[in-house]
N, C-alpha and C positions, 0 to 999 in steps of 0.2 A: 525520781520523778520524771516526767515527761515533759518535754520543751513545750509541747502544745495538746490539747487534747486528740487533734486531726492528725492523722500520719504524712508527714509531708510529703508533697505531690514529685516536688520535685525530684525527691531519692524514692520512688515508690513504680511499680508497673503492680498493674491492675490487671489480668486475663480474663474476663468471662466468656463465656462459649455464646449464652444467650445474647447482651449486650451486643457484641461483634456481629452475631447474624445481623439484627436490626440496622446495624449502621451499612451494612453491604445492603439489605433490602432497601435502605433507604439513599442509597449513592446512586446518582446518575453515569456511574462508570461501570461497565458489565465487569471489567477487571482486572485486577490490580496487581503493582511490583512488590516483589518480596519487602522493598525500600518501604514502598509506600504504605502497606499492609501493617510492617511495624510499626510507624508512625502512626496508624491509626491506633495501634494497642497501645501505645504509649500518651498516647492524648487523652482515654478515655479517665473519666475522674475515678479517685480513688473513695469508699467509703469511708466512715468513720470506725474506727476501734474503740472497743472497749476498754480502757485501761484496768478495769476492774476484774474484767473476765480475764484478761492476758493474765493478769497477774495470777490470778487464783490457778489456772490452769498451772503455769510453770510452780507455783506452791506445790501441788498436787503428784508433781512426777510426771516419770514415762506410764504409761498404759497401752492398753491395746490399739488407743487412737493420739497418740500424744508422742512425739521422743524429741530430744531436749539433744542438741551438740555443740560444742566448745567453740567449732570450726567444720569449714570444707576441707577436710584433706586427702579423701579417696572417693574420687568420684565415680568407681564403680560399686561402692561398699553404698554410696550416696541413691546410686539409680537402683538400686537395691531394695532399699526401705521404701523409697519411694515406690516403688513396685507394690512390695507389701502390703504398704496402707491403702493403694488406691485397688490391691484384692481384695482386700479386708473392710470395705464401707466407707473407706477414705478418710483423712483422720490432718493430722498438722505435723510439723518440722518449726522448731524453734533453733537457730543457729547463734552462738554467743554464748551461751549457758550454761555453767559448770554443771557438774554428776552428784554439786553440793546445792544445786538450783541459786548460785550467784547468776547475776549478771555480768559478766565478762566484758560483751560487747565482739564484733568480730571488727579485723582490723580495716578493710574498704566492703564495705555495704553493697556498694555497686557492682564491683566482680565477682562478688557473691551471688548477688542477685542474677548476674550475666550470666556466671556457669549451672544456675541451675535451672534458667530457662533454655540452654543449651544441651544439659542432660534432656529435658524432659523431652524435647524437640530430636534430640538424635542419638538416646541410648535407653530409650524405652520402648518398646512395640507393644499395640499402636501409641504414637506419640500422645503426651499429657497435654491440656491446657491448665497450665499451673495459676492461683491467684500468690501473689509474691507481696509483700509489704516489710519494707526496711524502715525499722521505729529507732528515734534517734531521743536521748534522754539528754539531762538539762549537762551532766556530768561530762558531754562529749562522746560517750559510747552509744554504739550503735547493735540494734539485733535483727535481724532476719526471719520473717516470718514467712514460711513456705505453706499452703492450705492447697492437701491431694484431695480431690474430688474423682473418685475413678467412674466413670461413665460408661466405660467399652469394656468392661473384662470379657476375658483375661488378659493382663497386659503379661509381658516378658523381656528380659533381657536380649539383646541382640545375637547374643546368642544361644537361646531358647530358652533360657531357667526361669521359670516361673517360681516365686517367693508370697509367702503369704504371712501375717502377722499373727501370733500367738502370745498374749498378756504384751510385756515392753518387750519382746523380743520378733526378732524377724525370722523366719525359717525356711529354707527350699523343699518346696514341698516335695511328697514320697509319689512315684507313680499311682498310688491306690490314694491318698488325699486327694493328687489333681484330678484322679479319675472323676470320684464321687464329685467333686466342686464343680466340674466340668459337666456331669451330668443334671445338677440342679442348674445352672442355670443355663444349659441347650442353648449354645452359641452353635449360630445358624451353621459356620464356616468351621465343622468341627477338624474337617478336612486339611486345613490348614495350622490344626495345631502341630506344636514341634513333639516328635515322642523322644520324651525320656529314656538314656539310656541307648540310643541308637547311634549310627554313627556310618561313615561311608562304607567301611567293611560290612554292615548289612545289607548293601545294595546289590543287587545279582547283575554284575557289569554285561553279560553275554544279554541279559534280556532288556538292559536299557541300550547298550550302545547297537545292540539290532533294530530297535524304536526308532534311534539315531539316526542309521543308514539310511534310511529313506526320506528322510529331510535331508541329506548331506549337504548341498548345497546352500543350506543355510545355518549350515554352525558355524559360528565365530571361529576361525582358524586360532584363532587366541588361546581359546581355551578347549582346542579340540580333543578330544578323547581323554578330556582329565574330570571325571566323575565329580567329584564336591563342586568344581567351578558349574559344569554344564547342569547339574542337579538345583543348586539355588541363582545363577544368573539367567540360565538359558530357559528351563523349564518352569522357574519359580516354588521347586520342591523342598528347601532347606533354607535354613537361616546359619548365620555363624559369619566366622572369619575365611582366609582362604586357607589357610590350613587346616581348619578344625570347625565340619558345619552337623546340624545336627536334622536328617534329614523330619521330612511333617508327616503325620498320619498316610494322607494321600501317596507320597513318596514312597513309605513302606507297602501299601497294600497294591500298590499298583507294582514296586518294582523289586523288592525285597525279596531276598533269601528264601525261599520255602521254610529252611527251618527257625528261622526265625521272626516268621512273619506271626504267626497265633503267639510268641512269647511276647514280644512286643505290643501289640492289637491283640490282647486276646480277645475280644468280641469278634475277630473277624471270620473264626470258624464258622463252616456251617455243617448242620447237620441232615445226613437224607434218611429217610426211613420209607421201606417197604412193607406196606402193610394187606395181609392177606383178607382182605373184606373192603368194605366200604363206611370205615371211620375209625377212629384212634383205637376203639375199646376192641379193634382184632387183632388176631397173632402177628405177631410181629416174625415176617421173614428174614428181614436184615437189616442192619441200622449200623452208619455209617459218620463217625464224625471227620470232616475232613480238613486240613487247615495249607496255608500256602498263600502267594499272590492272587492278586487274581482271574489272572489268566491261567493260572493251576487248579482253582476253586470252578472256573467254569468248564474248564474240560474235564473235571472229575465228576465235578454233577451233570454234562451234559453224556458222561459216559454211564454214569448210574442209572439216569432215566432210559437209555436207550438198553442198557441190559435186560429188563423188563417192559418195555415198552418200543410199539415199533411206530419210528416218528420217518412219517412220509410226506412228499411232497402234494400229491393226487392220490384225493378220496378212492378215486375207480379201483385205485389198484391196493384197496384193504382185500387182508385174507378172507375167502370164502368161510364163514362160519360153521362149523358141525353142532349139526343138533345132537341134544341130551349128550352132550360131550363130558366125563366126571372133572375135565382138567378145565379150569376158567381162561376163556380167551384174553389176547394180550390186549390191551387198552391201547389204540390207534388216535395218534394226534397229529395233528400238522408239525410239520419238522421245525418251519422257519418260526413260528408263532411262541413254541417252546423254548429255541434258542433264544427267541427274544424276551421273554421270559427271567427264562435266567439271568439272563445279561442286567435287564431292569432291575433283578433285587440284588446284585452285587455293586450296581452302581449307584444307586438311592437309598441304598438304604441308612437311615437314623441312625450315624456312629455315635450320636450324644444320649443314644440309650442302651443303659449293660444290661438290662434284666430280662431282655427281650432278643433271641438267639434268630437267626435266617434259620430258614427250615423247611425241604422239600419232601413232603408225603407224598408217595404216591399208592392210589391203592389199588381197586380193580379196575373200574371206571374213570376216574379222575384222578390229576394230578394236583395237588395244594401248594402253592407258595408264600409262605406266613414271613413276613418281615416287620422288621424292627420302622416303624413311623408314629411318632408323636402324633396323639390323638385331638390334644388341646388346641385348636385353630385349626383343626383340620377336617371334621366332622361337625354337625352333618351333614352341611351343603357342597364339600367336596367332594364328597363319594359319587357325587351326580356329576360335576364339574369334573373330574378326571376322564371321564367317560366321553369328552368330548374338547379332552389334551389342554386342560387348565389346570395345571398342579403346582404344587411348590415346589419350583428347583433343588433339590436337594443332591450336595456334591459335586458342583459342574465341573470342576478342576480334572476328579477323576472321569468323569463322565465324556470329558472333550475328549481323550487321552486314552481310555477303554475303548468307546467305537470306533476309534480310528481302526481301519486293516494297518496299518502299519503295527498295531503294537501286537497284530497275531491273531486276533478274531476278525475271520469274512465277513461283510455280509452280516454288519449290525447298523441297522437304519430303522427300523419301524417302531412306532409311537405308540405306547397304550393303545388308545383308540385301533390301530391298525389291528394290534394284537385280539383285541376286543370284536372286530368285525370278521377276520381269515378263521376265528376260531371257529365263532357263531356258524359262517358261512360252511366249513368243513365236518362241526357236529351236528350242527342241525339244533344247538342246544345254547341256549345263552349264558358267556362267562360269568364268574359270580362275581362281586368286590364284596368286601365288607373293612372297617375302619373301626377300629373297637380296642381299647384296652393298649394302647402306643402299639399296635400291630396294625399290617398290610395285608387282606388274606385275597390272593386270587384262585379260583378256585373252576381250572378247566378241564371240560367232560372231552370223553373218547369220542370218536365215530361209532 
């Protein structure tokens, strides 16, 4: 039986997300100390409980949103499930309670209570706001009620393991389940997730510690020239310990192994095709799929379009054309407008979607750049809005960090829009956009 039907206040912390905003909206202090912050969490009232529903719940077992424990005794096995439930739609933690659904009781309520708003605070990523209620019975014993509300997925372990819930069990998910999970719900920052499987030995040390050199001056002598530290302190590309970090998306495609870069990412292929006419349904000359960082990605495709096409700086100096010629002239573009080009769909493009590949046509006249971008919030009033350098940031991390010249490409600065106007102004012919189907198509004519 229960001492009272209310959960007492006094053994109780209450966390709500909503609640907490309103009392910061409503405080005449812009703000506050970690001290005082808590003490606001801690003052907030606690609701009332069910005892009828608690009860029936623990009657019922574990499930896919329910698990039942004795005790706190491994608090990473702890931040674990807790991960799980709050991937899985979020679900409860009952602490005290045998695998025979007795009530046991845990032996202090309170440091129970303490080390799991400390889990949630400092071994979850991103951090939980946990609601916590410690129920105390007429008998003297006490249980722990933890309620995971997962808000932000994907959460992770601090050092990258993403788990996810399956019936009463927890499970680390397989790179092809986070894929998919990852792809339904298109978190903006896919950039920042940790890849699976990877590790500092995928890092191509000659092409980051050259990125390096030229900041010299401002790396930490501390952790100068030691890969895992400068990867997740310095750059913010990895998560983990100091001995064992697991580097993120961004970190493999920007700095990764060539041969390891498509095993890892394999969406980050991309593929060119040369095609003899003017649209998909002609002979295909040669078709190319090519995989790597990507600063490998863009000198291979900036050397594919220049094999067949002659990218110059000044219109005046296109080749003289011969009439009734049987051999078709080469398709003449602006050099810098294409490199820019390129550069835009290896750095924007929608790593949160698999079923949609980069891919540069090029045919007689024009060249195609089809990329992966979610269509839903994007169309149709953005197709007009990019046009005039209002888009949705997508990937800034790699983005800050691709244009720089320091990491090996000249001479990347120009904005859509620019791209959109040097074209226009060099063909005489206006670029195409279109936004259709989670693709990006740009679509720019010859001289």
């Amino acid at each position: 039986m229960f001492q009272s039907d209310k959960v007492f206040n006094q053994n109780s912390v209450f966390i709500f997300e909503q609640m907490t905003r309103r009392k910061f909206r409503n405080s005449h202090n812009s703000t506050l100390s970690a001290r005082s912050y808590q003490e606001l969490l801690a003052n907030i009232p606690t609701p009332e409980v069910s005892r009828t529903e608690l009860l029936r719940l623990i009657r019922g077992g574990e499930d896919t949103y329910f698990e039942l424990k004795i005790k706190l005794s491994n608090s990473e096995k702890i931040a674990q499930g807790i991960i799980a439930l709050a991937n899985t739609d979020g679900g409860m933690f009952i602490f005290g309670v045998s695998d025979q659904l007795r009530i046991e009781g845990v032996e202090n309520a309170i440091t129970v209570r303490d080390e799991l708003v400390r889990i949630c605070r400092e071994e979850i990523f991103p951090p939980l706001v946990p609601l916590i209620n410690c129920i105390a019975f007429d008998n003297g014993r006490q249980i722990v009620v933890l309620e995971v509300v997962g808000k932000k997925p994907p959460y992770r372990t601090r050092d990258g393991r993403f788990y996810m819930r399956f019936g009463a069990e927890k499970r680390e998910a397989t790179r092809e389940e986070l894929s998919v999970w990852l792809d339904e719900i298109r978190p903006l920052f896919y950039e920042n997730i940790p890849v699976i499987g990877s590790s500092e030995k995928d890092i191509d040390d000659g092409l980051l510690w050259t990125f390096a050199k030229a900041f010299e001056d401002e790396i930490d002598s501390k952790f100068a020239w030691e890969t895992n530290e400068f990867l997740r302190k310095d750059l913010l590309l990895a998560v983990g310990s100091n001995e064992e970090i697991t580097p993120t998306t961004a970190a493999i495609l920007l700095f990764g192994k060539n041969d390891r870069v498509a095993e890892l990412v394999p969406r980050s292929i991309v593929h060119l095709t040369r095609f003899g006419g003017e649209n998909i349904e002609s002979q295909i000359i040669e078709k190319s799929v090519v995989s790597g960082n990507l600063l490998t990605l863009f000198e291979q495709a900036l050397r594919f379009a220049n094999r067949y096409c002659d990218l110059i700086d000044d219109k005046t100096k296109t080749r003289p054309k011969v009439e009734n010629s049987p051999v078709q002239a080469r398709g003449t573009y602006h050099r810098k407008s294409i490199r820019e080009a390129i550069a835009n769909a290896l750095m924007h493009r929608d790593l949160a979607i698999r079923d949609v590949t980069t891919r540069i046509n090029i045919f007689d006249k024009t060249i195609e750049i089809l990329n992966p971008r979610r269509t839903n919030g994007f169309v149709p009033p953005a197709s007009k809005a990019i046009r005039y350098g209002i888009t949705q940031r997508i990937n800034p991390q790699i983005a800050s960090i691709f244009s720089k010249p320091e990491y090996g490409i000249e001479d990347l600065n120009g904005s859509l829009p620019n791209i959109l106007r040097e074209t226009r102004e060099f063909s005489g012919k206006r670029t195409e956009i279109y936004t259709t189907n989670d693709e990006f198509r740009l679509k720019i004519y010859s001289n």
